[in-house]
C-alpha positions as CSV (number, residue, x, y, z in Angstrom):
1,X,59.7,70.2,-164.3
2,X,62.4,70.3,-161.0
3,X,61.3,74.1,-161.1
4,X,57.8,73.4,-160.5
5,X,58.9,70.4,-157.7
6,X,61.0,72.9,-156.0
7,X,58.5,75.5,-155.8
8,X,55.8,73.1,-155.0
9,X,58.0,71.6,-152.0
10,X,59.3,74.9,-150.8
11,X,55.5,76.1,-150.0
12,X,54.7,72.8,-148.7
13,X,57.8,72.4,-146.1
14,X,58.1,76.2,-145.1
15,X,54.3,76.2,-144.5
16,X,53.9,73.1,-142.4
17,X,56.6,74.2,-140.1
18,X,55.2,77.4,-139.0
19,X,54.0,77.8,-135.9
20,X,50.7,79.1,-136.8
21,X,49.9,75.6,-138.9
22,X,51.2,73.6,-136.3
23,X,49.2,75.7,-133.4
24,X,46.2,75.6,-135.5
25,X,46.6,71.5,-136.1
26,X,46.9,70.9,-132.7
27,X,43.6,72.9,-131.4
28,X,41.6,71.4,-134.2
29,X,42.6,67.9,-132.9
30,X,42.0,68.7,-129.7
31,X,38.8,69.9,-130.3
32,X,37.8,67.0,-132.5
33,X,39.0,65.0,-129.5
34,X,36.6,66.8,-127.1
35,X,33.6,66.6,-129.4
36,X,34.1,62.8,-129.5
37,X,34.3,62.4,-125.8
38,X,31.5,64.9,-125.4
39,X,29.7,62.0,-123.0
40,X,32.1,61.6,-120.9
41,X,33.3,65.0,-120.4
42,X,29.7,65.9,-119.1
43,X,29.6,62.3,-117.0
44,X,33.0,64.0,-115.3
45,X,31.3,67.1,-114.4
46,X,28.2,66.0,-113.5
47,X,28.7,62.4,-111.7
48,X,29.9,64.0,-108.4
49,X,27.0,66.9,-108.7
50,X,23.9,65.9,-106.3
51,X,20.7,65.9,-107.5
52,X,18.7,69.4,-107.4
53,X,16.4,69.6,-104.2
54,X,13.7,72.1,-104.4
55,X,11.5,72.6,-100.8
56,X,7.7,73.0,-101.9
57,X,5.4,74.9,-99.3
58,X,1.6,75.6,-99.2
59,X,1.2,72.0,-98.7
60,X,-2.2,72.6,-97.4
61,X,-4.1,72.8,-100.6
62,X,-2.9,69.4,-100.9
63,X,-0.9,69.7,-104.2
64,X,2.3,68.2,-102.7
65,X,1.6,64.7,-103.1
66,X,0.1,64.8,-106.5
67,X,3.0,67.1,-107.8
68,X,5.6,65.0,-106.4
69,X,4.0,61.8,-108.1
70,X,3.8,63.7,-111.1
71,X,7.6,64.3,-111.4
72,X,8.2,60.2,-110.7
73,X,5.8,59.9,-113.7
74,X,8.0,61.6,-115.4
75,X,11.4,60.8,-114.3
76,X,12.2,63.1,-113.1
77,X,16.0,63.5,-111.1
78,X,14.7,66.3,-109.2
79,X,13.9,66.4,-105.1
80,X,10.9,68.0,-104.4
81,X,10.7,68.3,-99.9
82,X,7.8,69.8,-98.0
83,X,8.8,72.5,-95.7
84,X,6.8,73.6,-92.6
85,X,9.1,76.7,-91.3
86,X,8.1,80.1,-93.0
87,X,8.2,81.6,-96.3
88,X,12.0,83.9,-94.8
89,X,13.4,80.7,-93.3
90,X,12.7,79.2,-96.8
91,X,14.3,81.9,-98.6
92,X,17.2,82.0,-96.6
93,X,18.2,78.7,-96.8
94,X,17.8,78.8,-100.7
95,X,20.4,82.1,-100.6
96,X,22.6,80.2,-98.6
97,X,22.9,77.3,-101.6
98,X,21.4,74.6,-99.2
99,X,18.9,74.2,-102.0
100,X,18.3,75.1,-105.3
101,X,14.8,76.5,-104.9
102,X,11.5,77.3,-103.3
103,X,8.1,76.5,-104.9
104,X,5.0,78.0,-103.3
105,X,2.1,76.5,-104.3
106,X,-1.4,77.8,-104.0
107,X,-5.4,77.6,-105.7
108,X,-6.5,79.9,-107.9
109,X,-10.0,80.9,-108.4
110,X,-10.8,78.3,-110.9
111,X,-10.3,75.9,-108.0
112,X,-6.3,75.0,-110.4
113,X,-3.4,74.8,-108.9
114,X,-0.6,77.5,-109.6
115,X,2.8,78.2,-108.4
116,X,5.4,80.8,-107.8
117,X,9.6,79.4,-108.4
118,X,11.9,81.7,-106.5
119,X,15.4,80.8,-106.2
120,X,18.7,82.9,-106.3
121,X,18.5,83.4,-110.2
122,X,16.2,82.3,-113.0
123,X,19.0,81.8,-115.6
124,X,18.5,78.5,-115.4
125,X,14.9,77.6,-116.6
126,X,16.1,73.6,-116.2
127,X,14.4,73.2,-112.7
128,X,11.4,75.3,-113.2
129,X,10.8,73.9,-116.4
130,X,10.6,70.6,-115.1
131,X,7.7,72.1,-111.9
132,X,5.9,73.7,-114.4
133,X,5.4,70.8,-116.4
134,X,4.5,68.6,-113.6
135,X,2.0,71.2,-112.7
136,X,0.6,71.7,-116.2
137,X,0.1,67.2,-115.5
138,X,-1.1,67.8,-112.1
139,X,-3.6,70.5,-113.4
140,X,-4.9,68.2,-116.4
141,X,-5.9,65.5,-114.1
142,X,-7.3,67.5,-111.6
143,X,-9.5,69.3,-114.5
144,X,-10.6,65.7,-116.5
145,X,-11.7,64.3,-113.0
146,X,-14.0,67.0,-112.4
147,X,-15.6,65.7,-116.1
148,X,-15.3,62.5,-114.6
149,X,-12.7,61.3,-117.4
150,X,-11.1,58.2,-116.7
151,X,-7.2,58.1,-117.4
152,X,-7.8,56.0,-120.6
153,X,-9.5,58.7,-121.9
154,X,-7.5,61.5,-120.7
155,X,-4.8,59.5,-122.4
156,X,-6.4,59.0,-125.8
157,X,-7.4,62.5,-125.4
158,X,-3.6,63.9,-125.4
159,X,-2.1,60.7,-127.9
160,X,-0.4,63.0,-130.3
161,X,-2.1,62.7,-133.8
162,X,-0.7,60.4,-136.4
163,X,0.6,62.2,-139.4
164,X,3.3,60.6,-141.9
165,X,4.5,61.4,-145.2
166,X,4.9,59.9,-148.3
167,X,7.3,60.6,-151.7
168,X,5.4,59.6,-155.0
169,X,8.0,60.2,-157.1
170,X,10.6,57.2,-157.4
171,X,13.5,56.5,-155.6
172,X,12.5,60.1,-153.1
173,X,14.2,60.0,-149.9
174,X,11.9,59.6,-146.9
175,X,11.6,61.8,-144.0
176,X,14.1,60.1,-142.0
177,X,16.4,59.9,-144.6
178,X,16.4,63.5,-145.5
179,X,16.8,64.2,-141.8
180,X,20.1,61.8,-141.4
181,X,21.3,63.4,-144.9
182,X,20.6,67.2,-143.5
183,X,22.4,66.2,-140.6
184,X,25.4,65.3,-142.4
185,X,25.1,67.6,-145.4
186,X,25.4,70.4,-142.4
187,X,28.4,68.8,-141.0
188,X,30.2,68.6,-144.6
189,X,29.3,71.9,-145.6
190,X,31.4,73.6,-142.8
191,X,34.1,71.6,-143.7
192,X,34.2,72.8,-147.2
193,X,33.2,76.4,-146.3
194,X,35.9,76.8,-143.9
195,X,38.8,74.8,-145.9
196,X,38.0,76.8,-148.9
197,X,38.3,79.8,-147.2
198,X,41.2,79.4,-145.3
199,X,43.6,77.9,-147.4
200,X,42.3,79.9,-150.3
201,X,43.6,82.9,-147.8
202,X,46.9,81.2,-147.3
203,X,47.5,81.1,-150.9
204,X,47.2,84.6,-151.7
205,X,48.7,85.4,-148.4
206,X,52.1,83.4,-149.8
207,X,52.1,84.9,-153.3
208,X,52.0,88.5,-151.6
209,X,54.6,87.9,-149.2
210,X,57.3,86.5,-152.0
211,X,56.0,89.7,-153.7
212,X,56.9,92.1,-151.0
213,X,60.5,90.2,-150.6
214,X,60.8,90.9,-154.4
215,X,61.8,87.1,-154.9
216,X,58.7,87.4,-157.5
217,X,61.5,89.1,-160.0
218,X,63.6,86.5,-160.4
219,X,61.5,83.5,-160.5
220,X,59.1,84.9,-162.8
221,X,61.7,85.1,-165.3
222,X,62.9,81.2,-165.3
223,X,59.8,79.7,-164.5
224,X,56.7,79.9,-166.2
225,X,53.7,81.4,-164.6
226,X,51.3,79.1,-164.6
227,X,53.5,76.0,-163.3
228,X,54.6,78.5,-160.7
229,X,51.0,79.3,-159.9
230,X,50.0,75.6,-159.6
231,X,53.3,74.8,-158.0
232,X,51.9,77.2,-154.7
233,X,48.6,75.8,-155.0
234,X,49.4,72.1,-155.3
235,X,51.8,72.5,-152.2
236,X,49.1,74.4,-150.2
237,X,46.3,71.6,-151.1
238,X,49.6,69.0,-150.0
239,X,49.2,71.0,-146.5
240,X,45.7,71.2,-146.6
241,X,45.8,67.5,-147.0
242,X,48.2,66.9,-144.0
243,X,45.9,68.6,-141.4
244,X,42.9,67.0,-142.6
245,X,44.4,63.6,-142.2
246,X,46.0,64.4,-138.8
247,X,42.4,65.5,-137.7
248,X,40.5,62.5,-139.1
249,X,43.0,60.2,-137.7
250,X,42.5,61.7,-133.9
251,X,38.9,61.5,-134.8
252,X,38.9,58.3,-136.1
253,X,41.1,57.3,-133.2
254,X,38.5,58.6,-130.4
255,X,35.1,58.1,-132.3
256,X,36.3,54.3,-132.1
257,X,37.3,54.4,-128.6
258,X,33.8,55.7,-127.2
259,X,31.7,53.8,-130.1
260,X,29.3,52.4,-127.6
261,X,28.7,55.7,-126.2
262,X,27.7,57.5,-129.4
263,X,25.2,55.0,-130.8
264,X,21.4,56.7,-130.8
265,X,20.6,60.1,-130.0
266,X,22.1,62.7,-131.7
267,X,24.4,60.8,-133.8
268,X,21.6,58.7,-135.1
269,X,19.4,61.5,-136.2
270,X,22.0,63.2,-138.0
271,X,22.8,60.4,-140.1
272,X,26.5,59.5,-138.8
273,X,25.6,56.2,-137.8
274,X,25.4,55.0,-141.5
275,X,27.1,57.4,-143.7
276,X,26.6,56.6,-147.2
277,X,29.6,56.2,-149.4
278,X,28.3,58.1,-152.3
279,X,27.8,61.7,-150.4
280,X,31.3,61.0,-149.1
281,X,32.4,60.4,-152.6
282,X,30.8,63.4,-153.7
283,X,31.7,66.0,-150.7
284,X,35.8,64.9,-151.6
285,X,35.1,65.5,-155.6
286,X,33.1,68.9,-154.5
287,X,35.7,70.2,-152.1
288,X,38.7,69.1,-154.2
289,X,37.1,71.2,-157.4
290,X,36.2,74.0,-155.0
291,X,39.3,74.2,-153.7
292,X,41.0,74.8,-157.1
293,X,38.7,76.9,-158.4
294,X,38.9,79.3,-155.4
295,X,43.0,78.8,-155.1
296,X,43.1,79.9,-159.0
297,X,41.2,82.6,-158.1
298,X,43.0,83.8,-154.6
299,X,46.7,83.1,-156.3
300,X,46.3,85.7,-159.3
301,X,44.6,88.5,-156.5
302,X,47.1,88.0,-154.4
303,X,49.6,88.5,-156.8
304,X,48.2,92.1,-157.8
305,X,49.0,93.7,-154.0
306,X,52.8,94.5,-153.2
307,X,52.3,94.7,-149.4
308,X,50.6,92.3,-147.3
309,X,48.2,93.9,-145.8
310,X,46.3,94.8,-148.9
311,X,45.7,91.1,-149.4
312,X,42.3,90.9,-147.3
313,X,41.1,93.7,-149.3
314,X,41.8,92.7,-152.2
315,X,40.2,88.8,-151.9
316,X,37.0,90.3,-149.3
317,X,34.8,90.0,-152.6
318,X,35.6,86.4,-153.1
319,X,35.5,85.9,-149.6
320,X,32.0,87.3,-149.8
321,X,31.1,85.2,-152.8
322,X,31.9,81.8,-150.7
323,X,29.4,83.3,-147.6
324,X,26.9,83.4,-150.1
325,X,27.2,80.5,-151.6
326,X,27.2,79.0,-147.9
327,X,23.9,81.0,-146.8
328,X,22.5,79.9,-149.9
329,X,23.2,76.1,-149.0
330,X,21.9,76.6,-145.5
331,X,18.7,78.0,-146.9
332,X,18.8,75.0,-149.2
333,X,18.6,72.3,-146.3
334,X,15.3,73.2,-145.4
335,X,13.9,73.8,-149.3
336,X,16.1,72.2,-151.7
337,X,13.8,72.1,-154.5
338,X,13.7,76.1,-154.4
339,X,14.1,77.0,-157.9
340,X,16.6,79.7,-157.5
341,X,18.7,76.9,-155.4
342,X,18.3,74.8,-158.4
343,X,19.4,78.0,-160.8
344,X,22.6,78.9,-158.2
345,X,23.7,75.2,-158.1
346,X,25.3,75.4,-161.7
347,X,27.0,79.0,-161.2
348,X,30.2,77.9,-161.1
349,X,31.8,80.3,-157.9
350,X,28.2,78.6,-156.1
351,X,28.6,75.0,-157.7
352,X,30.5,72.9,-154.6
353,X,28.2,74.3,-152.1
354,X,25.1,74.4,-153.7
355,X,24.9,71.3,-155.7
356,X,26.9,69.0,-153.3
357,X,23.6,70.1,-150.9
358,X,21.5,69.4,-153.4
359,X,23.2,65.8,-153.8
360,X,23.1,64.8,-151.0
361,X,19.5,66.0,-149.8
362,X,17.4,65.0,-153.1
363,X,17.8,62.1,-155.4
364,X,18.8,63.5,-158.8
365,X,19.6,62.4,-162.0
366,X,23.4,61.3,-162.6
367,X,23.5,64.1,-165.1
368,X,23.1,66.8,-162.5
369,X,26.2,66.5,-160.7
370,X,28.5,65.4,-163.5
371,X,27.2,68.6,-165.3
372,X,28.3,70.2,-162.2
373,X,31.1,68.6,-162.0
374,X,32.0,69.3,-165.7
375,X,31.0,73.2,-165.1
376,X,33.8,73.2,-162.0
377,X,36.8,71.8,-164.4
378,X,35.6,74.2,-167.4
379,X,35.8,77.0,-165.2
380,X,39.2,76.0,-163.7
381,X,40.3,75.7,-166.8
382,X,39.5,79.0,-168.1
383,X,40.4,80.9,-164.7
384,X,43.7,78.9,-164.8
385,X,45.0,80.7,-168.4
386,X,43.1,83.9,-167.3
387,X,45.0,83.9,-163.9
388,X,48.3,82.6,-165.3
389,X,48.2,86.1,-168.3
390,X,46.9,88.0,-164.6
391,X,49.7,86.5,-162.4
392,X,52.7,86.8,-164.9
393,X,52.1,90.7,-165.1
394,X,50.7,91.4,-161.9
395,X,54.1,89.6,-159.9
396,X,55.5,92.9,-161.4
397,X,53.4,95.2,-160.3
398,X,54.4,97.7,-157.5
399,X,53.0,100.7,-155.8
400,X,49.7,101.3,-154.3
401,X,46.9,98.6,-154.9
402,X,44.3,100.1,-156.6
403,X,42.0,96.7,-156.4
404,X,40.6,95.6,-159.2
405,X,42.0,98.5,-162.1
406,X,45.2,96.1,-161.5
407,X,43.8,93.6,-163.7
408,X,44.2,96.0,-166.6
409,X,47.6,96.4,-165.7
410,X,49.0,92.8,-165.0
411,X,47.5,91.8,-168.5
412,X,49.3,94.9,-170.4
413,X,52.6,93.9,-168.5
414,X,51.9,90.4,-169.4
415,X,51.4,90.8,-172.8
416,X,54.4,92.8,-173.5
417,X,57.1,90.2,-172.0
């Protein structure tokens, strides 16, 4: 076994000290970082920005009072201030940046108030979002007082309608529980699309380039094929491992340091608040068999192109395979229940995706995911003795990649040594 050791620590060590792992490490912390300091990042930037001030003209028709009382109803930051000089003067001193915006507001022939935002661009529908809603208020009173409606009614008359939902079957998740869980099953599904795909890449990327050196010649013939295989995959999943645990523990690090700020909002409506142990439980298993299944798979592809650049070729249909299976799960947050969700959950190249989604957004029976679970090692299994007969020949092959036909080949070259 010191063969398999060696090779498993050479990939390891001679990976993690590139600068491409360590460059990548560090901007995935630091982005971590900045997501979990998202509050007060913004606070930063915005705490020595003044409030917006809009000047308001046509003030004869009387609509500046109301509107402005309308924008204290609702909260609004924004400094509404009457002007008297003319519409030019106005306009010019909103060009200049001494305020954000002019509203000119008017009657129209239904006796409503309208309005008309100019300022010096409209990319930002913030501020006249927040007008036209106080004038949609403003216009709403104005209309229930000429029916002689009294507040209390206009009120009940706008309550939004009450409308729950209820699960018959047993143990169903509720609403809010299959939002918090879509939330997170989101979050966990990147993580597992994008591992998957990049360390699955780094893998055949390492068998090609000891290929191309023509080191492939002499280690194929003292060490077996299949420890040699698992000896590059086991070290990549060791690095894999490293920069996850570097990431979580900057994460970990500033998620604890800015707790009080990340309570509520969005945090609490995608589900992060309370994370329950057995998705995590399940997202580790369903990423760890993912992982091995599409490592097998990248390590005997790799191995059947001498140069390096014929690797992306070569893995683009299992690259495409893993999008699918991702597209799939996104379509699957909003109808898990589809049948054909249900029907691509046990395909094995579809099975982490698909049925980790399904776990975690729908309360099935413990036979589901161990079947899926079972399915995974099967096929790992079999891909495993497949890719080992595939890798053995296919070290050895050299010359012009001719994708797939390869396979042919390696297996004739591995069954004649």
């Amino acid at each position: 076994m010191n063969s398999f050791w060696i090779i498993l620590s050479h990939t390891y060590f001679s990976k993690l000290k590139t600068k491409s792992f360590i460059i990548t490490t560090i901007i995935t912390a630091l982005l971590v970082a900045g997501l979990a300091n998202m509050n007060n990042i913004i606070s930063f930037f915005e705490g020595d920005e003044a409030a917006d001030q809009v000047l308001v003209m046509g003030q004869e028709s009387g609509l500046y009072a109301p509107l402005a009382e309308q924008l204290e109803l609702a909260e609004s930051e924004l400094i509404v201030e009457q002007f008297t000089g003319t519409e030019e003067e106005a306009e010019e001193a909103v060009t200049n940046g001494e305020y954000s915006g002019l509203l000119l507001l008017s009657m129209n022939s239904d006796n409503m108030p309208e309005g008309l935002y100019k300022a010096r661009s409209v990319a930002d529908s913030t501020i006249s979002g927040e007008l036209q809603g106080a004038l949609q208020q403003l216009k709403t009173v104005m209309a229930a007082s000429e029916v002689n409606l009294t507040q209390e009614q206009l009120n009940q008359l706008y309550d939004p309608v009450s409308f729950n939902t209820a699960a018959l079957e047993d143990n169903a998740k509720s609403a809010e529980e299959l939002n918090q869980a879509r939330g997170l099953v989101y979050v966990l599904l990147f993580v597992i699309y994008f591992a998957v795909i990049m360390y699955a890449n780094m893998i055949a990327m390492e068998v090609a380039t000891e290929k191309s050196s023509r080191v492939m010649e002499i280690l194929i013939s003292s060490v077996p094929p299949i420890r040699q295989m698992f000896a590059k995959i086991l070290g990549v999943a060791l690095l894999s491992l490293t920069q996850m645990l570097v990431i979580l523990a900057v994460g970990y690090y500033f998620v604890k340091q800015n707790l009080d700020s990340m309570q509520g909002g969005f945090f609490e409506f995608f589900g992060f608040g309370d994370v329950p142990a057995i998705t995590i439980t399940y997202a580790v298993v369903f990423f760890i068999l993912g992982y091995f299944l599409y490592a097998t798979l990248a390590a005997f592809l790799g191995s059947l192109v001498s140069k390096i650049e014929d690797v992306q070729q070569m893995i683009t249909p299992m690259t495409m395979v893993i999008v699918a299976a991702f597209l799939i799960a996104m379509f699957g947050l909003t109808d898990p229940e589809a049948s054909f969700v249900t029907i691509t959950s046990y395909i094995p190249f579809f099975t982490p995706m698909i049925m980790f989604m399904r776990v975690g957004m729908l309360t099935l029976p413990a036979w589901e995911p161990i079947l899926g679970i079972a399915i995974l090692l099967i096929s790992i299994i079999v891909l495993a003795i497949f890719g080992a007969k595939v890798y053995k020949g296919g070290v050895l092959l050299y010359g012009k990649s001719s994708s797939f036909k390869d396979i042919k080949k390696a297996l004739q070259l591995s069954n004649k040594k």
